[in-house]
N, C-alpha and C positions, 0 to 999 in steps of 0.2 A: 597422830598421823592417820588415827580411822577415819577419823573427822575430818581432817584433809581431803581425804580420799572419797569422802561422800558428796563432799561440795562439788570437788571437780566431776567428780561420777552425773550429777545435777545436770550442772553447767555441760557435761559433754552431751548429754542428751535431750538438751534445747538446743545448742547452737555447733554440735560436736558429729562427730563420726558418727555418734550412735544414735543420732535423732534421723525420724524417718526420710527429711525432705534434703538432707547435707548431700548422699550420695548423686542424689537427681543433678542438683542445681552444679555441684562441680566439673560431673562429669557432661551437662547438657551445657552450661560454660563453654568450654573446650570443642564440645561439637558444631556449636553454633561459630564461632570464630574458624575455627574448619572450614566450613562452609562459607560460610559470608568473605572469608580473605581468600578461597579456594587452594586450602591445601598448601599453603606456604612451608610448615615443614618437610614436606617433600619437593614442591619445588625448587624452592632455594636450598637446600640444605648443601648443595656442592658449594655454590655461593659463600653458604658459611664459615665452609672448611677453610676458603680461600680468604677472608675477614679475620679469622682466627688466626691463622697464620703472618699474619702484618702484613700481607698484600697490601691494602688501603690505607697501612698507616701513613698520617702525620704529625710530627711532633710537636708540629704551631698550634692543634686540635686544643681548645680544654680540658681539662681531666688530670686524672691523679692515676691511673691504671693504666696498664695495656688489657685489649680485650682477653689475651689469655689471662693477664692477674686477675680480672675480674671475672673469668670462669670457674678460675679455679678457688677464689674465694668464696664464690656461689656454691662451689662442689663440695666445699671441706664439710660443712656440716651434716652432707648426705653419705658422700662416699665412708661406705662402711654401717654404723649403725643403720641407718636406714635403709640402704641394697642387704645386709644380712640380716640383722635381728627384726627389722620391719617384715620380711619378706617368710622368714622364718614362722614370725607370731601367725602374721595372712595364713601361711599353712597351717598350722596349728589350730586357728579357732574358725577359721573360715573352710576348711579343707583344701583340694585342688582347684577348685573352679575357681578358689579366690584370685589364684595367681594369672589367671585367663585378663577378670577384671583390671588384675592391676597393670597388667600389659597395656589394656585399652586408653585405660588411666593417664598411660604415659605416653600414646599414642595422639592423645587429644591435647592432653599439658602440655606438650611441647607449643601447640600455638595458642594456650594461654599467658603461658610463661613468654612467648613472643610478644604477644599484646601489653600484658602488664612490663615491662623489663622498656620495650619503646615507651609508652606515657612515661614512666618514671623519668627517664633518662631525656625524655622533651621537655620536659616540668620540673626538671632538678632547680638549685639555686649553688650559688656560689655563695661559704662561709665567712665570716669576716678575716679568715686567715689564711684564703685564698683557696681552700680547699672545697670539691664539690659534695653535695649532700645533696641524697634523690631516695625515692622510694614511692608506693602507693602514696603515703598521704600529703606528701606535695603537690601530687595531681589529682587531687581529691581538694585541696584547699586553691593553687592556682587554677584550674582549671575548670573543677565542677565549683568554684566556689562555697564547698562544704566544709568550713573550717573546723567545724563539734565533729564531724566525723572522721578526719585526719588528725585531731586529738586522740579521739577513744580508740581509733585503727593504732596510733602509736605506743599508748599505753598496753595496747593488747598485745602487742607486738612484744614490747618486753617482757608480759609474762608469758608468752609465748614461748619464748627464747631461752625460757630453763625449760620448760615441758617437752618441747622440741629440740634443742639445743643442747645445756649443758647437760639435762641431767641425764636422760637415759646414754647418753657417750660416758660420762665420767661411771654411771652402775656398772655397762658391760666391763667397760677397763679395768674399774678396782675389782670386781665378781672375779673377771678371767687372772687376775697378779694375783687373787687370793686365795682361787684356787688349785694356781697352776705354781706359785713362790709362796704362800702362806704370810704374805706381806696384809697388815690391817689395813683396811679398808679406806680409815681414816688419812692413813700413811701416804698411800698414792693419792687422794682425791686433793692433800695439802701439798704436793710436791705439783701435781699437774697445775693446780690453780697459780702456784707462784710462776710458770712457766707461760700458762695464759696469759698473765696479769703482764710479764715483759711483755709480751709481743703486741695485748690490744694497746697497751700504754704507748706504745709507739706512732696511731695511729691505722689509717688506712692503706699508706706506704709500705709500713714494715709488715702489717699484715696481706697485703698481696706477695711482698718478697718473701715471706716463708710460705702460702699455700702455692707459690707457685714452684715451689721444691718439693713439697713433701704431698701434696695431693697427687701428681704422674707417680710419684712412688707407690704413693696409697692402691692407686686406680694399676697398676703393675700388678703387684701384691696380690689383691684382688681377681685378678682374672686367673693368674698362677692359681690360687687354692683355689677357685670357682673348678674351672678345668681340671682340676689337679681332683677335684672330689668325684666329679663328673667323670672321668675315662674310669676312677677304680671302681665306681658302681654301673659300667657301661650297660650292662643288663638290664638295668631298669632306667634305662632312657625311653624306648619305644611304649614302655607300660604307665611313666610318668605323661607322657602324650596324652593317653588314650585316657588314663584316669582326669587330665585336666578337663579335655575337650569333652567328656561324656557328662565332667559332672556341671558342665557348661548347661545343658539342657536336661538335664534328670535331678540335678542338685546329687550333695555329696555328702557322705562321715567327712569331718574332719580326719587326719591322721589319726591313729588308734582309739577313734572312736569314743573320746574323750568329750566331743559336744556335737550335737547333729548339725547338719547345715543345710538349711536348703537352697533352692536360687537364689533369695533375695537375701539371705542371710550371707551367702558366699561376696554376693555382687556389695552388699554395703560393710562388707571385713576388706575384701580388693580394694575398692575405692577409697576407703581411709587410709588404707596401709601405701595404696601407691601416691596418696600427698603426704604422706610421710617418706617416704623414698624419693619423689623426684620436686617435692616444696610447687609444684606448678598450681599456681592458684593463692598459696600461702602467702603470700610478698614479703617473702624477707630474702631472694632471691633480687630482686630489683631493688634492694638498698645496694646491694654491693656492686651490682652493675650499674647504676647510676655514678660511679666515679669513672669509667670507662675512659679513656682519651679518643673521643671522637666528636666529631657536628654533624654527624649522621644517627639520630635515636636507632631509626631502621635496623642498620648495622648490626648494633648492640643488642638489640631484637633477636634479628637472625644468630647471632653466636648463640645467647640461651638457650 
């Protein structure tokens, strides 16, 4: 496992969070599409609400989703690990000014995640079993005609997809049952897996019809303990402000002063931490809204 952990340790600091040029290019992505489409997450964003809600739908559309299944398939993998334990580490190794970053993060992601989510969903194909299938490297192979690079994007993507995905969800879960029920470790991670395994075995179908039960539950949940921690530490709301926004321009300690931090050290912990919290940029976001029931990509766009 050391060795494991030295490869990836490698690999993330070539093409990872922790190499110098990842935080530019993500978050100058996201500004540059800001600009260039002027601000579409805030213009349209009532728009979206109103897409979201089946306003637009049609049933004759292709697709396997409703836009809400395919949000909230999009959501499942973030909501929770990545709003908590993501946003948690950002403080921890970044200090406060990380979480400044990771606002921006996701202020800008939003119309990356809009750009990539429309290609995909222009460029998806229909499977031989009538079902759709879309993501970056469809519109990477039909489009830019870059077929080696829609390969190695999909390879990467599955091992992506335990790094990001299963594994640190299944650590917090078994961590918090082991040490909150003293159940092994082993025990939950074999019960959650055989519960995974019905639902992916199903399909894309059966996996929109359970996140779109248990993700509003999730995102419910969530806001209850978010608030719920927030009112009983009322007193250190206006000091949590003042320690963000200062250490915005002065750079910060980390929380208990466990690792220094300064600007840039804050700005490129925010920026990893919030593609890990809101996947804008990632593409695995746009596999699961490329089954959308629509003929409008745009749409699908705006809901992300």
């Amino acid at each position: 496992m050391q060795q494991l952990n030295e490869i990836l340790g490698i690999i993330d600091s070539i093409v990872g969070s922790s190499s110098q040029w990842f935080p530019y290019v993500l978050l100058g992505t996201g500004l540059f599409f800001t600009i260039y489409l002027k601000f579409p997450q805030v213009r349209y964003f009532g728009f979206a609400i109103k897409v979201l809600k089946g306003k637009f739908n049609n049933s004759e559309d292709e697709g396997d989703t409703s836009h809400f299944q395919a949000l909230t398939t999009a959501l499942s993998g973030t909501v929770g690990t990545g709003n908590i334990a993501g946003v948690a580490l950002a403080l921890h190794v970044g200090g406060p000014a990380a979480l400044f970053w990771m606002l921006i993060t996701a202020a800008v992601g939003m119309c990356t995640k809009f750009v990539e989510v429309t290609l995909s969903h222009k460029y998806r194909e229909k499977t031989g079993d009538g079902t759709m299938a879309g993501g970056p490297m469809y519109f990477m192979k039909n489009k830019m005609n870059m077929g080696w690079l829609a390969i190695l994007f999909a390879i990467a993507t599955v091992l992506s997809s335990f790094g990001t995905g299963s594994l640190p969800q299944i650590n917090s879960i078994s961590t918090s049952v082991k040490s909150t029920f003293g159940i092994e470790l082993w025990v939950t991670g074999l019960v959650l897996s055989i519960l995974l395994g019905v639902v992916i075995i199903g399909g894309i179908k059966r996996i929109a019809a359970v996140t779109e039960k248990l993700v509003p539950a999730m995102a419910v949940i969530y806001f209850i303990g978010a608030f719920a921690v927030i009112f009983y530490n009322a007193e250190n709301i206006i000091p949590s402000f003042i320690a963000i926004f200062d250490g915005v321009f002065s750079g910060s300690a980390a929380t208990g002063g466990f690792l220094g931090a300064s600007l840039s050290f804050a700005f490129s912990k925010g920026v990893g931490r919030g593609l890990f919290s809101n996947e804008a940029g990632q593409g695995s976001a746009p596999i699961a809204h490329a089954s959308a029931r629509t003929k409008q990509p745009v749409s699908e766009g705006l809901v992300a």
